[in-house]
C-alpha positions in Angstrom: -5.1 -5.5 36.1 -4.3 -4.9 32.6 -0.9 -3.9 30.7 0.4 -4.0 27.8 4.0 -5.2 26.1 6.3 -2.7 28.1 8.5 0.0 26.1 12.0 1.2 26.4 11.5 3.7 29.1 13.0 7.5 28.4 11.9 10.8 29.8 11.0 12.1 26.3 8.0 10.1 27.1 4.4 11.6 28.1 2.7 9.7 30.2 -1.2 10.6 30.4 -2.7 8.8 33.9 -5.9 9.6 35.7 -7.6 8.4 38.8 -10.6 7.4 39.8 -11.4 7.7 43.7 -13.9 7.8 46.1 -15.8 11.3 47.0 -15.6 12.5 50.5 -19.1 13.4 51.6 -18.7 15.5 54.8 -15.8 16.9 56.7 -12.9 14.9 57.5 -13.1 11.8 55.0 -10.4 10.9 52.9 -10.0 10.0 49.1 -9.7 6.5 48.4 -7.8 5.6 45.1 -10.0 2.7 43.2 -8.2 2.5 39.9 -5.4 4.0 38.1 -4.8 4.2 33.9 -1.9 5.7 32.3 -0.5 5.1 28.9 2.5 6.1 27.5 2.9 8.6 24.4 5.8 9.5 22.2 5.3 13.2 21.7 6.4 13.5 18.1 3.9 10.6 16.6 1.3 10.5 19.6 1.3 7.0 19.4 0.6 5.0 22.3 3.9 2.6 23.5 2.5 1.4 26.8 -0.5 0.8 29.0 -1.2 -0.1 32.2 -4.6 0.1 34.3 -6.0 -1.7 37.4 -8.4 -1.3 39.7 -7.3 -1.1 43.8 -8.7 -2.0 46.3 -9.4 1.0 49.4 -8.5 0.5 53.0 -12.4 1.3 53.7 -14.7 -1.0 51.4 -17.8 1.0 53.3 -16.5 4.3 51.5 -17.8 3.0 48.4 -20.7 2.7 46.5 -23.1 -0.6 46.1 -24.5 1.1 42.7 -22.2 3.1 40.8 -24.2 6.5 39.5 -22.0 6.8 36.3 -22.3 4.4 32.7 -19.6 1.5 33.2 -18.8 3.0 37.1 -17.0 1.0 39.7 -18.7 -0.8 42.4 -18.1 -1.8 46.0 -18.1 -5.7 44.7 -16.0 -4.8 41.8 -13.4 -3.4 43.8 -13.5 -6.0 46.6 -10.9 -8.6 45.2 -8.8 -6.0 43.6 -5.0 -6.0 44.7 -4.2 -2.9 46.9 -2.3 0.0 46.6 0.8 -1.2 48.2 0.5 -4.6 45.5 0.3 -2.1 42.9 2.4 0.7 44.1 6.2 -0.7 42.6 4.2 -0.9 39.2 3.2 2.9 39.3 6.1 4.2 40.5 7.7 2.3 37.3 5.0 3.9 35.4 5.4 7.6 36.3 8.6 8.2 37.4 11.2 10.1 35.5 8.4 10.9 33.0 6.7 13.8 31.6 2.9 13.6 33.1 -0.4 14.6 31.2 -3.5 15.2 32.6 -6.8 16.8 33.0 -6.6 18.8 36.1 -3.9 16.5 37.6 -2.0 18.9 39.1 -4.5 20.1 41.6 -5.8 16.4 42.2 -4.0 13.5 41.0 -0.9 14.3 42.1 -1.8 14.9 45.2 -3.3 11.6 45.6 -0.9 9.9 44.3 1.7 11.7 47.0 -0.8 10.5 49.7 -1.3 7.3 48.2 2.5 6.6 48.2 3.0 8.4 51.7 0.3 6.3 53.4 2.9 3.2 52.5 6.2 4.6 53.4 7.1 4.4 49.9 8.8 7.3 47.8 6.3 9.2 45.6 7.5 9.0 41.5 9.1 12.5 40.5 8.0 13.6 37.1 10.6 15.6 34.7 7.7 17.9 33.7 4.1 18.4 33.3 1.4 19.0 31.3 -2.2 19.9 32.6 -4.8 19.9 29.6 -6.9 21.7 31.8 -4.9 25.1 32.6 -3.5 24.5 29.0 -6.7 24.8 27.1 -8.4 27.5 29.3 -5.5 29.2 28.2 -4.5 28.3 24.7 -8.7 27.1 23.4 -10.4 29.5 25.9 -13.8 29.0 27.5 -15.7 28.1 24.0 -16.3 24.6 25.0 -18.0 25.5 28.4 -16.6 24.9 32.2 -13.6 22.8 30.4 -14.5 19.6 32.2 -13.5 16.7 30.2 -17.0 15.3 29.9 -17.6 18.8 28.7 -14.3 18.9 25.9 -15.6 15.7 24.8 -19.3 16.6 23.7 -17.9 19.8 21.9 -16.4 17.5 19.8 -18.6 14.6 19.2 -16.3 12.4 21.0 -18.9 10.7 22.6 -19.4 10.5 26.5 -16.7 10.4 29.5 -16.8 6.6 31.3 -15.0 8.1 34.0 -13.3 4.7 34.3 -9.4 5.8 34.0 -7.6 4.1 30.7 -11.1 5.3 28.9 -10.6 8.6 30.1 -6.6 9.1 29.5 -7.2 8.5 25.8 -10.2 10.5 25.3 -8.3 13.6 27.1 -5.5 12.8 24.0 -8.4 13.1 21.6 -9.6 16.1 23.0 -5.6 17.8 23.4 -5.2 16.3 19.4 -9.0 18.5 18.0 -8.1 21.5 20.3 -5.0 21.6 18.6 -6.2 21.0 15.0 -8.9 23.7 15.3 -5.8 26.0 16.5 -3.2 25.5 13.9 -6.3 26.5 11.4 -7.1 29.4 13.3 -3.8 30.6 13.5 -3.5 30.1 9.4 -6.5 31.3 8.7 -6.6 33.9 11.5 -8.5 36.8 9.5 -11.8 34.1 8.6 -11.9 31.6 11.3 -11.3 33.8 14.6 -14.7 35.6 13.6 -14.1 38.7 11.2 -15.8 36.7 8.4 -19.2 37.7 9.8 -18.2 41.0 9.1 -16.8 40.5 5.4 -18.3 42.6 2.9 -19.4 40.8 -0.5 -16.6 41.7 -2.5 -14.1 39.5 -0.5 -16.9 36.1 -0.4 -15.2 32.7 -1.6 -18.0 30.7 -3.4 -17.3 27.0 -4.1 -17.9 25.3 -7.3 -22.1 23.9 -7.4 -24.4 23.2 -10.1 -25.6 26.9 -10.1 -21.7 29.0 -10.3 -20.1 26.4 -12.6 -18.0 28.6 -14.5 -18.6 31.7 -12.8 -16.2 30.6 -9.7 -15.8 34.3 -8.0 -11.5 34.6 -6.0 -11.2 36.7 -3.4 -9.4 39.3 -5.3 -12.3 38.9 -8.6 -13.0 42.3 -8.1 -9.5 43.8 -8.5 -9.4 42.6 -11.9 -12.3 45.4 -12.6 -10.7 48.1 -10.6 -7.1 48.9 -10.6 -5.2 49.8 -7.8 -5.6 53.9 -7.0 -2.3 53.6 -4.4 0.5 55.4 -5.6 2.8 52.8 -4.8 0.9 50.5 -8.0 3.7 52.6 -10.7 6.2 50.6 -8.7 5.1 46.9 -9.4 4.5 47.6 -12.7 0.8 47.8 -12.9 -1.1 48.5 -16.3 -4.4 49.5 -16.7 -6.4 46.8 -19.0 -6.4 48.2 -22.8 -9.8 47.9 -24.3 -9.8 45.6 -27.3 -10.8 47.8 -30.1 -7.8 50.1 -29.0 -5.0 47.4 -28.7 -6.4 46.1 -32.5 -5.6 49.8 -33.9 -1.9 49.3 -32.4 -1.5 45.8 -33.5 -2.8 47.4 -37.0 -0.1 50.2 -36.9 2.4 47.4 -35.7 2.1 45.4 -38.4 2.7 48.0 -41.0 5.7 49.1 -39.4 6.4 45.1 -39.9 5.4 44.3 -43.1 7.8 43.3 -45.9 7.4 42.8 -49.6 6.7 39.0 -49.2 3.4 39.6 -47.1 0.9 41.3 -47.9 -1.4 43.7 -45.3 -4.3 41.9 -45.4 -2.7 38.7 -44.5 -0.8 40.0 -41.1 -3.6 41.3 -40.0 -5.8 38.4 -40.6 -3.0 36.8 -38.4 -2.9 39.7 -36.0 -7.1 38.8 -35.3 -6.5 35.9 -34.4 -3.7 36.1 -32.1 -6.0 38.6 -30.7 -9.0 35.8 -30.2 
């Protein structure tokens, strides 16, 4: 059993938990719970306040594996002298209850083996205040781009490396996963017009090139090319647009200025001397 230095408890607090449990393999068996994980969040930072995993021993040892099939999996003899569900239950309830719960795909399983985990004892299930399923929250918010959304699956389309399906592992990795789906869509969402796919469509007027060895100095904006043709909208006479004046015609006006200008104590040749240069 493992825990860390308990927090001031308060509903504004996630809890992410998972389970790990036995598989039924025909008709009739049950689920057997073998460990719980959870730790506790604080939404606004998404640091982690609390901990708490352990590993439970089931009513049927025979309903679980000698070998374990998975990387770091749980075993009949490491299961054997774990504490049961009823010496861990008051420790759970404390855990979950009055919380918000996080999950991947809790509400269809989890839950409901933590009801019949509970139930089995004659002890109240915890109540959460509200809950939050990653896995009907990304197929709906990150859509089907990572694959089935299993969290083994999430996890490789990040490079977060590979599920241990052991349950404190697996809580944390499913915040990882909720923290990059939710980077890559606040950059969608300000960048919608490039990164939700029309930039394999952009023509090659609107390309951003980045500074190298080869475009130093020649740095091309998205808008480069609206410097060489003006605006043919009619709206444009409203903003106060001006169509560029070529240099050799602007230098006539600048001559004509500067007569208009000139006084007795400078002479033409010297104003527009000064003119050129303010011209450079």
């Amino acid at each position: 059993m493992e825990a860390s230095t308990p927090y001031k408890e308060t509903s504004e607090n996630i809890v992410f938990f998972d389970l790990e449990t036995t598989v039924p393999k025909r008709a009739g068996q049950r689920f057997w719970v073998l460990e719980f994980g959870a730790i506790v969040v604080c939404p606004r930072k998404l640091v982690e306040l609390e901990s708490f995993s352990t590993l439970i021993r089931p009513g049927d040892l025979s309903a679980v594996s000698l070998k374990s099939s998975r990387r770091d999996g749980i075993t009949r003899e490491r299961v054997a002298e774990a504490p049961s569900f009823d010496e861990v239950a008051d420790k759970i309830f404390d855990v979950l209850n009055g919380r918000i719960w996080a999950g991947h795909n809790i509400q269809r399983f989890d839950c409901v083996r933590i009801k019949e985990a509970f139930a089995e004892i004659g002890k109240p299930a915890p109540e959460p205040v509200g809950m939050i399923d990653s896995l009907g929250v990304l197929t709906d918010k990150f859509g089907k781009r990572a694959g089935n959304m299993k969290m083994a699956t999430l996890a490789a389309y990040f490079g977060l490396g590979q599920q241990k399906h052991r349950s404190l592992d697996d809580v944390r990795m499913n915040l990882e996963v909720l923290k990059h789906c939710a980077t890559v869509l606040f950059l969608e969402a300000s960048l919608p017009s490039v990164l939700n796919g029309s930039w394999r469509t952009a023509s090659p007027s609107t390309t951003i090139m980045t500074r190298n060895r080869s475009n130093i100095g020649k740095v091309i904006c998205r808008e480069e090319t609206s410097r060489k043709s003006p605006p043919t909208s009619s709206t444009t006479s409203n903003i106060g647009y001006h169509r560029p004046v070529p240099y050799t015609r602007m230098t006539e006006r600048v001559k004509n200025l500067v007569l208009c200008k000139a006084n007795g104590s400078q002479t033409l040749n010297q104003l527009l001397k000064h003119s050129h240069s303010l011209l450079r």
